[in-house]
N, C-alpha and C positions, 0 to 999 in steps of 0.2 A: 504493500500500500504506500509506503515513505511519507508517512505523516506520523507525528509522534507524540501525541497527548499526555502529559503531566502535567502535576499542579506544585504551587512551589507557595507555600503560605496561603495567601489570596488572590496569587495568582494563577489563572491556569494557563499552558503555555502549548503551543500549537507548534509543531518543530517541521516545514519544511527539509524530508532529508531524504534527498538524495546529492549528495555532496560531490560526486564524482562528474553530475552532468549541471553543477550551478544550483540544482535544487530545481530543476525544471519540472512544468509541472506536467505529470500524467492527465491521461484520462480519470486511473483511479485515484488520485491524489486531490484531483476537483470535485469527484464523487464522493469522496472520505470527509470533504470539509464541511459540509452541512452539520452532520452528524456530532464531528468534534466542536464544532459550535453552540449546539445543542446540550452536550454532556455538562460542557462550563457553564450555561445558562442554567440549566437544572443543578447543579449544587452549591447550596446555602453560602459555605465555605468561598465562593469563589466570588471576588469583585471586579474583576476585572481579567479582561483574556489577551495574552500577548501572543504576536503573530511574527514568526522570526527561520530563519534559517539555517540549516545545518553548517559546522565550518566557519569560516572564517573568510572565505572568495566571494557567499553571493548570497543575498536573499531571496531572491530569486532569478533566473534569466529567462521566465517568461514560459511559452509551452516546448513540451517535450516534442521535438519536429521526428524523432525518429518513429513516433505513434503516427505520424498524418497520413501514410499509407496504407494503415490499417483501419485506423481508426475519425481519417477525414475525405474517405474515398467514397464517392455515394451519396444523395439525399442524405437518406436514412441516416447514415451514418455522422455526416457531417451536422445533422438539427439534433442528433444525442450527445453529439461532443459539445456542441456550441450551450444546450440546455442544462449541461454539470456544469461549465464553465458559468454561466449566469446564475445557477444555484448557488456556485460555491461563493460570488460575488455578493450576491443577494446574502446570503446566511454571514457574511459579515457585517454590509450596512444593517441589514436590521436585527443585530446581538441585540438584544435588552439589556444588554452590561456592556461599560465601556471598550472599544480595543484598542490596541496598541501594535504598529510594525517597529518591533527594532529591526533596523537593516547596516548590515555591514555587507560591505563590496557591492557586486551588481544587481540593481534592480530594475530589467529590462523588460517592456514590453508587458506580456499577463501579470509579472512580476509587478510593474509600476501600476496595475489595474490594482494589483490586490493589495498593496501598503497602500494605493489612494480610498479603497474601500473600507478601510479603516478609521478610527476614530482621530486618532495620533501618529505621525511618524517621528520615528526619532534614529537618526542616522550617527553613523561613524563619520570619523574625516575622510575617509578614501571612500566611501558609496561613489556610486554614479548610476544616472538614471536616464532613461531611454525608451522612446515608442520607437520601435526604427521600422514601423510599418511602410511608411512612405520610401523604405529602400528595400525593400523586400517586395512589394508589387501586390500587400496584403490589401483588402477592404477593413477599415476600423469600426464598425458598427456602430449604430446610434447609443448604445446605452453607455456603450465605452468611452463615444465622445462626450456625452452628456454627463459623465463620472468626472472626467479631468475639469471642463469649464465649470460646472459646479462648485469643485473643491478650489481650483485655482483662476477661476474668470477667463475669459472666454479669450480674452487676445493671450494670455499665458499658454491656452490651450494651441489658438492658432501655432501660437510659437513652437513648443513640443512637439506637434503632428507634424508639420509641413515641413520644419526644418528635420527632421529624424535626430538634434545633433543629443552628444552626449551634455547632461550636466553632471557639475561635481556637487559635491557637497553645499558647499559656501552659496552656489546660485541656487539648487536645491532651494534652501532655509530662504535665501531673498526671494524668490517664488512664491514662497510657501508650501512648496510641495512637501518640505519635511519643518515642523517645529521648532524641533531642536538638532543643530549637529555639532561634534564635538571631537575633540581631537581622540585619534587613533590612543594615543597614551592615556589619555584622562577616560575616553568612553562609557569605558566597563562601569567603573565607581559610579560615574552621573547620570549614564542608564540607571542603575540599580535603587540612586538614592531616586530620580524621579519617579518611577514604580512602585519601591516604596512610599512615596510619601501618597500617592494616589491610590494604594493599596487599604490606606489604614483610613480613609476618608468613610463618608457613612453610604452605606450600601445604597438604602433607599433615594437619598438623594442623586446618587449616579445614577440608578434607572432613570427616576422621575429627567431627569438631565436629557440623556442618553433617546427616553421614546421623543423627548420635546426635539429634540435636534430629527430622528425622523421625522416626526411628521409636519417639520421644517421644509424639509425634501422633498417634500409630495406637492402636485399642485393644489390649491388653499382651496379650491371645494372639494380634495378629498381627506382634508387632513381630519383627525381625528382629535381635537384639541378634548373632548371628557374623558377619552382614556388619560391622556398627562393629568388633568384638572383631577382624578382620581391618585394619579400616584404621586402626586404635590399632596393632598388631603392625607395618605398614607405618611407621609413624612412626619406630618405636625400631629399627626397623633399616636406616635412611637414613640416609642421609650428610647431610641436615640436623639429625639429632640429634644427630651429632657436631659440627658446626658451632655448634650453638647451646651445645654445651657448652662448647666452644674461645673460641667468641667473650665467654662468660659469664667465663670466668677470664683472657680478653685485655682485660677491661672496653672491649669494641668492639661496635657493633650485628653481629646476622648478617649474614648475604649466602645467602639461602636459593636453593636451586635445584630443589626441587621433585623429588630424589632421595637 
């Protein structure tokens, strides 16, 4: 399968691995991601789901091309690969808990689809990122296009597509296409501490957060705004609200419990 689910405190972490081909993705690799989406949403334990790759060279480099003769040969074949692929997309933007790409090295093409499907990216100094559709003779589909100008406005998009060029890091974060990026040396620590510090936050408020930014995304008559106005009301009447107030006038972090 080369996907790798564990959890690591409050976080669950989703391991793109196949390390020997960049972490490229399979068919079964975009079929397996709904699912591990799924696992992290359903336990209590988990606040937050990070999305990252095998190794130390790539987060991803996009889809596995040595599958396309098998598996993009055909109608049929070609509307089941293209529908994991938009599952596995889909089953990121709409986690009901925050996510998070760390990406070290390259994040090309499906790869740059699926850290922009994310909540957060947060980059090494050496990432680099790339549609190189436009040199490779691919068609980029609507929802694809409609992921990048969403996340990064619609001339950044132009920019990306047309031009296929690479970005590094540095223009990455001036983009916005990532957060935060950080030097090679420093990284590891300032991943972990910003993780943790969004780890230990209160649950319910990250949903309530979390569905308000979906159904952000959606066109405004179909948005859903009483499901949020229900998981805002869930907040103020948990007992991490009281905590957070207690702990406010104890000048002490909270200790959230996700009720």
């Amino acid at each position: 399968m080369s996907i790798v689910y564990s959890t690591e405190g409050a976080l669950a972490r989703i391991t793109l691995a196949q390390p020997a081909k960049m972490n490229a993705m399979t068919f079964e690799m975009w079929s397996a991601l709904p699912g591990c989406v799924a696992q992290a949403e359903a336990d209590p334990t988990v606040r937050a789901i990070v999305l990252e790759g095998a190794g130390d060279k790539a987060f991803c480099a996009g889809a596995d091309i040595s599958q396309f003769g098998e598996r993009r040969t055909g109608a049929e074949a070609v509307a089941a690969y293209d529908e994991a692929v938009a599952q596995g997309v889909a089953a990121l933007i709409g986690a009901a808990k925050p996510t998070v790409a760390v990406i070290r090295g390259i994040c090309f093409g499906g790869g740059f689809g699926l850290a922009l499907a994310c909540d957060i990216r947060l980059a090494r100094g050496d990432a680099r990122f790339r549609v190189p559709a436009a040199r490779l003779g691919l068609g980029y589909g609507f929802d694809g296009v409609s992921l990048i100008a969403r996340k990064l406005g619609p001339d950044a998009a132009a920019d990306i597509l047309f031009s296929a060029r690479i970005l590094d890091a540095a223009e990455a974060e001036r983009l916005g296409v990532v957060a935060k990026a950080w030097s090679s040396e420093t990284f590891e620590a300032e991943c972990s501490a910003y993780l943790g510090a969004l780890a230990i936050n209160a649950p319910l408020t990250l949903m309530a957060a979390k569905r308000a930014l979906i159904e952000l995304a959606r066109p405004e008559g179909e948005r859903n705004t009483a499901a949020v106005a229900d998981l805002v009301a869930r907040c103020f009447a948990s007992a991490d609200y009281k905590e957070g107030q207690t702990a406010f006038k104890e000048k002490r972090p909270p200790n959230f419990t996700g009720t």
